[in-house]
C-alpha positions in Angstrom: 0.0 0.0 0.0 1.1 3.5 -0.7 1.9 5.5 2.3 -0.1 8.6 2.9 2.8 10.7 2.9 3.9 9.7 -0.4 0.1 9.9 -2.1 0.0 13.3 -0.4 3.7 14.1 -2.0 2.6 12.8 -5.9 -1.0 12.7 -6.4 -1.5 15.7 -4.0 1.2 18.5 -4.0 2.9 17.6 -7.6 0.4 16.6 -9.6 -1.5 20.4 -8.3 1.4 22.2 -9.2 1.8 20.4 -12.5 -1.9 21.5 -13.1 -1.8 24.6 -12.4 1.2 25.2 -14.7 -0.6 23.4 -17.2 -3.5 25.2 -17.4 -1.6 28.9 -17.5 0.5 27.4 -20.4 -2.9 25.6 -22.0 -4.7 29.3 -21.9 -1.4 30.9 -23.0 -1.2 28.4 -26.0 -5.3 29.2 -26.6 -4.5 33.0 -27.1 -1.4 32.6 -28.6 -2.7 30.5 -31.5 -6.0 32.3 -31.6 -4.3 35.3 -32.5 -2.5 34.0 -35.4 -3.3 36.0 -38.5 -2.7 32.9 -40.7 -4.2 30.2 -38.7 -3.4 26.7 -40.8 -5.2 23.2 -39.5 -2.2 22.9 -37.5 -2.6 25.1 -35.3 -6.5 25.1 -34.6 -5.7 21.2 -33.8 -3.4 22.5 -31.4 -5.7 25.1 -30.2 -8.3 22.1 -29.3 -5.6 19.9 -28.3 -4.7 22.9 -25.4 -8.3 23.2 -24.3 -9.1 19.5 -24.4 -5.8 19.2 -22.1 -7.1 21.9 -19.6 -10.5 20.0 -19.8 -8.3 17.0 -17.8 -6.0 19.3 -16.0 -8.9 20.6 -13.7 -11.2 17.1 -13.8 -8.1 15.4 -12.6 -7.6 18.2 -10.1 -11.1 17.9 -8.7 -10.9 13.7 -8.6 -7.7 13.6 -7.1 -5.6 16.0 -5.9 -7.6 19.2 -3.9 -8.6 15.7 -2.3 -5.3 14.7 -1.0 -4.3 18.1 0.0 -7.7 19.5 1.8 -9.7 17.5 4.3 -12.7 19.4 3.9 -13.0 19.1 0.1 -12.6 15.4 0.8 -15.3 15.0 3.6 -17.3 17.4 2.5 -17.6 18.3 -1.1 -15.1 15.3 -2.8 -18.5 13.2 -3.2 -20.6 15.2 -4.8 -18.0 16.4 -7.1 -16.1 12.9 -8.5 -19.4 11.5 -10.1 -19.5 14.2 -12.7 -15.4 14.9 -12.7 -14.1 11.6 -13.0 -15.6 10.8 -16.1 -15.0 14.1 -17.4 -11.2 13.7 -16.7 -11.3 10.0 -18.6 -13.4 11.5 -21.6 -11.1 14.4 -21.9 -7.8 11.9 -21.7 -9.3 9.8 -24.3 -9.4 13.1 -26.1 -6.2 14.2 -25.9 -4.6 11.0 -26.9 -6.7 10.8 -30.5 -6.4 14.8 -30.9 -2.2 14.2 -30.5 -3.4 11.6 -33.8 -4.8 14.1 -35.6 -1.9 16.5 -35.3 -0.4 13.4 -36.1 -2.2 12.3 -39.4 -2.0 16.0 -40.8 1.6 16.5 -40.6 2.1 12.8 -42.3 -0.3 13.7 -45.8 1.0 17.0 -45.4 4.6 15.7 -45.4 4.7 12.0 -47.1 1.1 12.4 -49.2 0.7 16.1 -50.0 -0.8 15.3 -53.5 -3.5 13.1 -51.6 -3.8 15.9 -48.9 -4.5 18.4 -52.0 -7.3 16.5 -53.9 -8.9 15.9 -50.4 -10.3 19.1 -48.9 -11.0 17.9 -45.8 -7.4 16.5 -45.1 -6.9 20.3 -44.3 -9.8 20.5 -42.5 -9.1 20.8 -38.4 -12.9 20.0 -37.9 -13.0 17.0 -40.1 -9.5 15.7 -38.0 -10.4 16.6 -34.7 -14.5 16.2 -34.7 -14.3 12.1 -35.0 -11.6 11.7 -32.1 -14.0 13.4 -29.9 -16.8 12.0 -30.7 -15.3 8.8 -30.1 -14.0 10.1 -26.8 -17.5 10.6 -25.7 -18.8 7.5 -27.0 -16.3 5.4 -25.6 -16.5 6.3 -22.0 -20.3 7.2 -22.0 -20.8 4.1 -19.3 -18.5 6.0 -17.0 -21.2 8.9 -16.6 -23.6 6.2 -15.3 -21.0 4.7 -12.9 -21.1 6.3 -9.9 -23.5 8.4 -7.7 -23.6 10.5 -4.7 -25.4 8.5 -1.7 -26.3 8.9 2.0 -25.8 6.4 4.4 -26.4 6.2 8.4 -23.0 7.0 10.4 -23.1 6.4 13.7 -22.2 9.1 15.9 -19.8 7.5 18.7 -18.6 8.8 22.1 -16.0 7.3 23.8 -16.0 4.7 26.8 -13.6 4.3 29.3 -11.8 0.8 29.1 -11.6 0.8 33.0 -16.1 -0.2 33.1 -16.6 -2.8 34.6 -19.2 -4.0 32.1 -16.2 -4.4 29.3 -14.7 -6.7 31.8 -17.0 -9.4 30.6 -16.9 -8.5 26.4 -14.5 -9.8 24.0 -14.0 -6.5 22.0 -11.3 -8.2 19.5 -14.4 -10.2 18.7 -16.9 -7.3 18.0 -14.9 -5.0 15.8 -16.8 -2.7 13.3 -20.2 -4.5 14.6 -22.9 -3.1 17.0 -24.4 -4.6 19.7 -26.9 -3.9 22.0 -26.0 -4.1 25.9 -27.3 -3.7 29.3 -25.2 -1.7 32.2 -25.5 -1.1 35.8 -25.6 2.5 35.5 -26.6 3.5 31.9 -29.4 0.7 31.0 -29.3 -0.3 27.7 -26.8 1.1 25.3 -24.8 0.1 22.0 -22.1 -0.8 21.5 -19.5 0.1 18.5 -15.8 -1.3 18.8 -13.3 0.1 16.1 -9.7 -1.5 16.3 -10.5 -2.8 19.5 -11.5 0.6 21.1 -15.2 0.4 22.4 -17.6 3.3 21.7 -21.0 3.9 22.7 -23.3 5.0 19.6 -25.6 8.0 21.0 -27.2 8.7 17.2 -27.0 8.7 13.8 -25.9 11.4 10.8 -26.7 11.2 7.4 -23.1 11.5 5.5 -22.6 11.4 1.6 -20.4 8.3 0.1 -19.6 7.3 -3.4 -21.9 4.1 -4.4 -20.8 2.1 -7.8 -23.7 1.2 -10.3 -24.3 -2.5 -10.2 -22.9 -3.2 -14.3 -19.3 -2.1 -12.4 -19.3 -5.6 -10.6 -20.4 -7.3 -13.4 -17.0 -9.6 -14.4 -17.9 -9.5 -18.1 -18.2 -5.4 -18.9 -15.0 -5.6 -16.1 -13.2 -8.1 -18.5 -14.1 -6.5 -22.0 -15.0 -3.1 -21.3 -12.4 -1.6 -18.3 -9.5 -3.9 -19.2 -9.2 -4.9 -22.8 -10.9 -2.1 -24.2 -9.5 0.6 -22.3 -6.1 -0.8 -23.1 -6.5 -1.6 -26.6 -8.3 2.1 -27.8 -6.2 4.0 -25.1 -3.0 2.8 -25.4 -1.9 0.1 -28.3 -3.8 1.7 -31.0 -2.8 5.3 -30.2 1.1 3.6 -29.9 0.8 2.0 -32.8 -0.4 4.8 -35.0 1.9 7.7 -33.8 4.9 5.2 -34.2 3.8 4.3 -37.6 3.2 7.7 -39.0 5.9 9.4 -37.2 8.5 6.7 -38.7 7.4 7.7 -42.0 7.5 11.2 -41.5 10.9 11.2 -40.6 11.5 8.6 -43.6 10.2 10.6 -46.0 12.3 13.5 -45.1 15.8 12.1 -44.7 14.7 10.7 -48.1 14.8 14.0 -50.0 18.3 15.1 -51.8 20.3 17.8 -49.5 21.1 19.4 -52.0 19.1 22.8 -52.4 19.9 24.9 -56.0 19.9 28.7 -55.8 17.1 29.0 -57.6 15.4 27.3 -55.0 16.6 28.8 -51.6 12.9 29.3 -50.3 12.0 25.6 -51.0 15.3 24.8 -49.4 14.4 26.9 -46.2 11.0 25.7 -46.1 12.4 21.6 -46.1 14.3 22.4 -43.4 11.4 24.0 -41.5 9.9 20.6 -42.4 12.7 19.2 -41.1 12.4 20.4 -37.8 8.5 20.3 -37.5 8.8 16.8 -37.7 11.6 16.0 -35.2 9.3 18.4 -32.9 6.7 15.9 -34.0 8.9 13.1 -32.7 9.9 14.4 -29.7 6.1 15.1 -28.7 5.3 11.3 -29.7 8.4 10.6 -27.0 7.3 12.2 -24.5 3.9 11.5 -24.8 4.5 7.4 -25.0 7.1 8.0 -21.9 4.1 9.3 -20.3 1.4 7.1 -21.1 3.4 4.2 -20.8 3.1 3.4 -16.9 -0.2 2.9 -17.1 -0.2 -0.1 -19.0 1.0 -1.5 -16.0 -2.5 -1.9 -13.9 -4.3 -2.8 -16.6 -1.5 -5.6 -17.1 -2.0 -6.6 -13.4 -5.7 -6.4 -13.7 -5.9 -8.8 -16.7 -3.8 -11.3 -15.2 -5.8 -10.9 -11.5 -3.8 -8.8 -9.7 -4.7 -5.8 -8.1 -3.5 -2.7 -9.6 -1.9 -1.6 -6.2 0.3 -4.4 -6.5 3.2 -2.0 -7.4 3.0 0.6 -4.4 2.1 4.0 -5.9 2.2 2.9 -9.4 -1.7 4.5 -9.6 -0.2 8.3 -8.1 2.7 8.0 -10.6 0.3 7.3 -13.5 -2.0 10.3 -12.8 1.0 12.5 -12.3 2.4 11.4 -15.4 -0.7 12.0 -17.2 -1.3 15.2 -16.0 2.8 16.3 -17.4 2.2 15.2 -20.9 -1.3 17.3 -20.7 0.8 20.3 -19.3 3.6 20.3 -21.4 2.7 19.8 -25.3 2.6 23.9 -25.8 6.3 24.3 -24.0 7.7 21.8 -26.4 6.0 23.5 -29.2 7.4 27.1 -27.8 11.1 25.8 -27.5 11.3 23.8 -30.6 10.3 26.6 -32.7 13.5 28.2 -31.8 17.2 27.3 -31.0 16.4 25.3 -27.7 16.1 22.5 -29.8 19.4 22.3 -30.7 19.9 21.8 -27.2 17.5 18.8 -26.7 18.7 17.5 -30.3 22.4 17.1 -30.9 23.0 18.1 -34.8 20.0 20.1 -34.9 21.3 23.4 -36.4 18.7 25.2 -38.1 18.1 28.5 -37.7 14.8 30.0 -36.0 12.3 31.5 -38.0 10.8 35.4 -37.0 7.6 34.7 -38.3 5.4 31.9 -36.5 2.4 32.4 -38.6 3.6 29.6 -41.0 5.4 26.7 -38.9 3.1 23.8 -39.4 1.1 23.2 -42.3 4.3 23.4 -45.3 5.0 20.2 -47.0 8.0 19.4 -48.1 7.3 17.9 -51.4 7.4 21.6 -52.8 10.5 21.3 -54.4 9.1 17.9 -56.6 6.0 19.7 -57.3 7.7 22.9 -59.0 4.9 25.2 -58.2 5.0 27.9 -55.9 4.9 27.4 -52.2 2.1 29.9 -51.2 -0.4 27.7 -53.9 -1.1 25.1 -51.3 -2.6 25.5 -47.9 
């Protein structure tokens, strides 16, 4: 089992911070690319991409970490909230992983098919590559809106005996934990009795509390088998993995492919290669750090399949979430010190100069040169 301290340390104080400097770079990113003169499908996708990702930056904050870190929220508010947020922050994961796909697909016709991308309109379309992912999203983890509810249940208010009565003399307590009974005393008459780790209490009422109750389909072992552990892991993690490796690899293919070689008559094509060129190792390193980040939590659904509980690594859930909420927190940074020469930092070789002008980073392909048309004709 996880130790509080160290739940309070990673799915409490990091994985807040991490959120909160998600969601200033996510509504820096918003305005940033919403004030783009020239906006291409590249940069609406991201656009979504940053709001989908502050969609799950303040779910996830409301599920589980304002829990960890006030006790209030959790006994007070925490169950009323985590019906609604919990699947909000799995819908909007879901999300973000087949938004990253989109970006995805349109740099790879934009890059390996552009003649394909040109005869099909809605290739450049960021409604027509972001609208199925989300709808999907939604689709997918609909049962998870009809999971849980917000309950009330009897708590018994307790006051506390002193172990020196005479009448405990004569009561196993060890035997009685968590249950009440009803006794008979000298002094007091009748009274129950409620023993908690082998501490007796006498229960003087009842409160009506709130508690999280699961709908009875989540106990059912088939929708458990099918639905939360094959299905989760096959649309949520090996098909996502399988396409951004896949299109990423031929990305990069395509573009070691082309001759280095840049005539003088063709300096803009030239310049506009090796912005390719660098828009797709800024492709690849988001793919990296996204499948770093995604990666742990294969690990409960592993355990799950095979019987074992999820916990069975100690805080291998905390380190998921707070993994989760990094890759959602960081996709606008990358973008921001890629575009310049921080890259060359990350990237050993990686020379190219920066560009002044942002208003034309993304959507360029880099068959240009083949095409012998001008570069401003396709969009």
């Amino acid at each position: 089992m996880v130790s509080s301290t160290s739940q309070l340390l990673v799915e409490g104080v990091l994985m807040f911070i991490f959120s909160l400097i998600g969601i200033f770079l996510n509504i820096i990113s918003v305005f940033y690319f919403a004030q783009l003169k020239h906006q291409r499908a590249f940069h609406r996708l991201l656009l979504t991409l940053a709001l989908m990702d502050t969609l799950h930056l303040i779910s996830s904050a409301f599920t589980f970490s304002i829990a960890n870190l006030s006790y209030t929220y959790a006994s007070h508010t925490w169950h009323y909230i985590v019906p609604y947020s919990l699947p909000i922050a799995q819908s909007s994961m879901t999300g973000s992983v087949y938004l990253t796909i989109s970006l995805t697909v349109e740099r790879y016709f934009s890059v390996v098919k552009p003649f394909y991308q040109m005869r099909n309109r809605w290739l450049r379309s960021s409604l027509c590559l972001a609208f199925p992912g989300i709808v999907f999203s939604l689709l997918f983890t609909l049962p998870n809106y009809f999971m849980l509810k917000t309950v009330y249940i009897e708590d018994p208010v307790l006051k506390a005996i002193p172990t020196n009565e005479s009448f405990l003399e004569e009561i196993d307590l060890a035997g009685m934990n968590n249950s009440v009974t009803n006794i008979t005393t000298k002094l007091a008459g009748s009274i129950q009795l409620l023993v908690r780790d082998s501490v007796p209490f006498q229960v003087i009422g009842f409160a009506s509390v709130p508690a999280i109750q699961f709908a009875d389909f989540r106990s059912n072992g088939t929708y458990i088998t099918v639905y939360v552990m094959w299905l989760h892991l096959l649309f949520n993690t090996i098909i996502p993995f399988t396409i951004l490796l896949a299109l990423n690899t031929a990305i990069y293919k395509r573009l070691v492919s082309l001759p280095s070689s840049i005539s003088v008559r063709r300096t803009t094509e030239g310049n506009l290669r090796r912005r390719e060129i660098r828009l797709a190792r800024i492709s690849l390193l988001i793919v990296i750090i996204f499948i770093i980040c995604h990666s742990l939590k294969i690990l409960p659904s592993i355990f799950e399949i095979l019987g074992y509980p999820p916990e069975l690594i100690p805080g291998i859930l905390p380190l998921s979430h707070l993994l989760l909420t990094i890759n959602c927190s960081v996709n606008f940074l990358i973008y921001y010190l890629a575009s310049g020469r921080a890259l060359s930092r990350l990237l050993p070789g990686y020379s190219i100069k920066s560009y002044r002008s942002t208003t034309n980073e993304s959507l360029i392909s880099t068959q240009y040169s083949e095409m012998g048309k001008s570069m401003e004709t396709i969009v």
